[in-house]
Short mmCIF file of the C-alpha atoms (twelve columns), coordinates in Angstrom:
data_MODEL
# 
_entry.id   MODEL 
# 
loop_
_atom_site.group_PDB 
_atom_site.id 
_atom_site.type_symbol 
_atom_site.label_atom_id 
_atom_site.label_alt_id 
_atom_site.label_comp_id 
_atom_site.label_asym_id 
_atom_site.label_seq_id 
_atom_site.Cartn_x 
_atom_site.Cartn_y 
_atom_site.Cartn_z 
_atom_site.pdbx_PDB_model_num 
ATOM 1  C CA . UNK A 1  107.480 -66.992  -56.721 1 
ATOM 2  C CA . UNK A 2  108.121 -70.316  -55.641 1 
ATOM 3  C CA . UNK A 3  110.211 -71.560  -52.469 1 
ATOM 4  C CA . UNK A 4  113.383 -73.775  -54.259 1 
ATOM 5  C CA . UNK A 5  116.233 -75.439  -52.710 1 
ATOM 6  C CA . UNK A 6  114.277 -76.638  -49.248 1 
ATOM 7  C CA . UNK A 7  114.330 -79.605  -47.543 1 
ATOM 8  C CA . UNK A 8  113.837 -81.508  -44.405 1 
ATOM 9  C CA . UNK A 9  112.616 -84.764  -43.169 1 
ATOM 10 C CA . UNK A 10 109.298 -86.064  -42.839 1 
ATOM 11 C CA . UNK A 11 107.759 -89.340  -41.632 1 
ATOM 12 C CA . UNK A 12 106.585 -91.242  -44.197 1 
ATOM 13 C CA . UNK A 13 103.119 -93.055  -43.130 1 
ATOM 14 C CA . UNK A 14 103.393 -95.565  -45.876 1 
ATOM 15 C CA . UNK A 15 106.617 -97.158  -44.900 1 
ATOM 16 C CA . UNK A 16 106.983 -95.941  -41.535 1 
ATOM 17 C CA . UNK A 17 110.186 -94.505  -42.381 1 
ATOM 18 C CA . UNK A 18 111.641 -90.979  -42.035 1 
ATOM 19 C CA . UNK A 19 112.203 -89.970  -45.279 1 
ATOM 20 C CA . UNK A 20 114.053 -87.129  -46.618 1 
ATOM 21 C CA . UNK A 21 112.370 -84.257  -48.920 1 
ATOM 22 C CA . UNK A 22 113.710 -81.527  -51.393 1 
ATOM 23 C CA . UNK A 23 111.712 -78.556  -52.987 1 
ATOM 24 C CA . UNK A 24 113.033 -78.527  -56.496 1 
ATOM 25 C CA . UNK A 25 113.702 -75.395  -58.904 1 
ATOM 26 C CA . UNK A 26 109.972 -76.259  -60.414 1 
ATOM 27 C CA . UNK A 27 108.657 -75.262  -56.986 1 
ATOM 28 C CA . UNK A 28 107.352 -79.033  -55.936 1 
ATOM 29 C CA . UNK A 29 108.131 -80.977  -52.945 1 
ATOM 30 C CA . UNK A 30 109.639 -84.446  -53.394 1 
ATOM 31 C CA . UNK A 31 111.024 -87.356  -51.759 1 
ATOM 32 C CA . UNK A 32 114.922 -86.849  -52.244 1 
ATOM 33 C CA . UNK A 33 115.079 -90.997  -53.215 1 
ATOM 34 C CA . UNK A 34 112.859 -90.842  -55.939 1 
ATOM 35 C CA . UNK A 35 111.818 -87.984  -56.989 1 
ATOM 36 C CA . UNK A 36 107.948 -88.376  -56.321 1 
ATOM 37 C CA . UNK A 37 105.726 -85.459  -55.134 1 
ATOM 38 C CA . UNK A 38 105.344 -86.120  -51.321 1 
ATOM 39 C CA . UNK A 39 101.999 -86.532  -50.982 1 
ATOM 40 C CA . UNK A 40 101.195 -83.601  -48.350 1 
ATOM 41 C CA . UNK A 41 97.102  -84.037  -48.506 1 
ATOM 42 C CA . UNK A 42 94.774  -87.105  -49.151 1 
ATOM 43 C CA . UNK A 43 93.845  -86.962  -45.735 1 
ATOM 44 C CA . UNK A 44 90.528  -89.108  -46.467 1 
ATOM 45 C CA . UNK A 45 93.025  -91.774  -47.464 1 
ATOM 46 C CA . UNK A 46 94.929  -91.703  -44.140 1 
ATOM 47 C CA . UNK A 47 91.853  -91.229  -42.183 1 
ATOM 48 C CA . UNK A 48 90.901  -94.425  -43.843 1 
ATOM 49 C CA . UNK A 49 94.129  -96.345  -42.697 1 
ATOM 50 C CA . UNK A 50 93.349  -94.857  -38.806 1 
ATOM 51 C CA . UNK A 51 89.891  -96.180  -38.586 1 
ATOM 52 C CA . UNK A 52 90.657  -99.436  -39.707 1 
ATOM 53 C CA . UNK A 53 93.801  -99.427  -37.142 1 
ATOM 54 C CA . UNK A 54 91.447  -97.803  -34.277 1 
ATOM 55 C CA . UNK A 55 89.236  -101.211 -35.226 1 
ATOM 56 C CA . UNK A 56 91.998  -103.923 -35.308 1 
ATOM 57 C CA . UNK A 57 92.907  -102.547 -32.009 1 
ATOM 58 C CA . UNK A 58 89.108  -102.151 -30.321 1 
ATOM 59 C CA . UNK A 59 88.947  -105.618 -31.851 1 
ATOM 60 C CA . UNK A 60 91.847  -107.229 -29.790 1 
ATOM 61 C CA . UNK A 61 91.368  -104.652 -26.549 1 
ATOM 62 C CA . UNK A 62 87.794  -106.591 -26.831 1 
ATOM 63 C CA . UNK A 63 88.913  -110.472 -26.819 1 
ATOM 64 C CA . UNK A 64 91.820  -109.965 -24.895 1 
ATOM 65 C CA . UNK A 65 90.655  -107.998 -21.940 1 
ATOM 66 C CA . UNK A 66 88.101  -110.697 -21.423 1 
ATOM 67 C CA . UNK A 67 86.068  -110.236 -18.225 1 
ATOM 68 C CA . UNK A 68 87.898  -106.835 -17.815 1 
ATOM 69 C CA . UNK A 69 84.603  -104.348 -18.070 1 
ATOM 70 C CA . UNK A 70 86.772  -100.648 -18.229 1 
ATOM 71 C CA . UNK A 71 89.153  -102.580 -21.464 1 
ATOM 72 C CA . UNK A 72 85.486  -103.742 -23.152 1 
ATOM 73 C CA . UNK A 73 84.141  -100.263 -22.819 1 
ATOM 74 C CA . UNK A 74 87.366  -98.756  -24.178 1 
ATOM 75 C CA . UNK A 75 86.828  -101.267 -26.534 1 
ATOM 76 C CA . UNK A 76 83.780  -99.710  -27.290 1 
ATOM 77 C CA . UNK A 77 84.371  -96.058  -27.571 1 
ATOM 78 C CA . UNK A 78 87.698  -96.958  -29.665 1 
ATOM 79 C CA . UNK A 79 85.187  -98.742  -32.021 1 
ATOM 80 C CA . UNK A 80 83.341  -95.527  -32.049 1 
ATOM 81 C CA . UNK A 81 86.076  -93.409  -32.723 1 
ATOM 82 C CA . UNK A 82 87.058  -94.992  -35.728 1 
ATOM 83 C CA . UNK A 83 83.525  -95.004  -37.439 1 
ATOM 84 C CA . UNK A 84 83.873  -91.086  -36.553 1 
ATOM 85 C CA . UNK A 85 87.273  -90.945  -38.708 1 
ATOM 86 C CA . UNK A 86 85.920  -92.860  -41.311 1 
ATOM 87 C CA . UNK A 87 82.664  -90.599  -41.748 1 
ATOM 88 C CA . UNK A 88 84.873  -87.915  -41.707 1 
ATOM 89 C CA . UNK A 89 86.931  -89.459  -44.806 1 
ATOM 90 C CA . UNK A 90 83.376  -89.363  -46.561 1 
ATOM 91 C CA . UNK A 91 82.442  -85.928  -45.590 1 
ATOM 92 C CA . UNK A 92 86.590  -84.548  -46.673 1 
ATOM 93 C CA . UNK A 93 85.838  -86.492  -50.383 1 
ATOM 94 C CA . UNK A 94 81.905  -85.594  -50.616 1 
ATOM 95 C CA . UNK A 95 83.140  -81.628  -49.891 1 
ATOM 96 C CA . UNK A 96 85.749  -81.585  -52.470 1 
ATOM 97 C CA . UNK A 97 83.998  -83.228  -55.045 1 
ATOM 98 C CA . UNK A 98 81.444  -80.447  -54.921 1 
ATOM 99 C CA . UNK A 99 83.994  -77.603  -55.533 1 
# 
């Protein structure tokens, strides 16, 4: 038995919106404006979009703190973080292409 008639709102990473979502009589969970499944997984994909914000940022903490040795080594492990987020895209998509 499937949950119908919910809904709520969600942030929508894509637009950087709230949206609003409804969970129709066929059981699925959609954006109220246009009727597409809300996409409540691909988590490699937004891991993805994270690591290559984490390195934009690392990037500019890295120019612009200059001289400043505690922003370049925050730099650093920001760099570091992201290549961890990214690997752990791969690993997410290796995993479930094996099942």
């Amino acid at each position: 038995m499937a949950i119908t008639g919910g809904f709520g709102f969600t942030h929508d990473t894509e637009t950087g919106l709230s949206r609003k979502w409804v969970i129709g009589q066929d059981g699925v969970k959609r954006w109220h404006d246009t009727g597409e499944p809300v996409d409540g997984g691909n988590i490699p994909h937004h891991l993805r979009k994270l690591s290559e914000h984490m390195k934009d940022v690392a990037t500019r903490m890295d120019y612009y703190g200059g001289f400043n040795g505690e922003m370049k080594d925050k730099a650093a492990e920001l760099l570091n973080a992201s290549r961890m987020a990214s690997e752990w895209a791969d690993c997410i998509e290796f995993e479930s292409e094996q099942d």
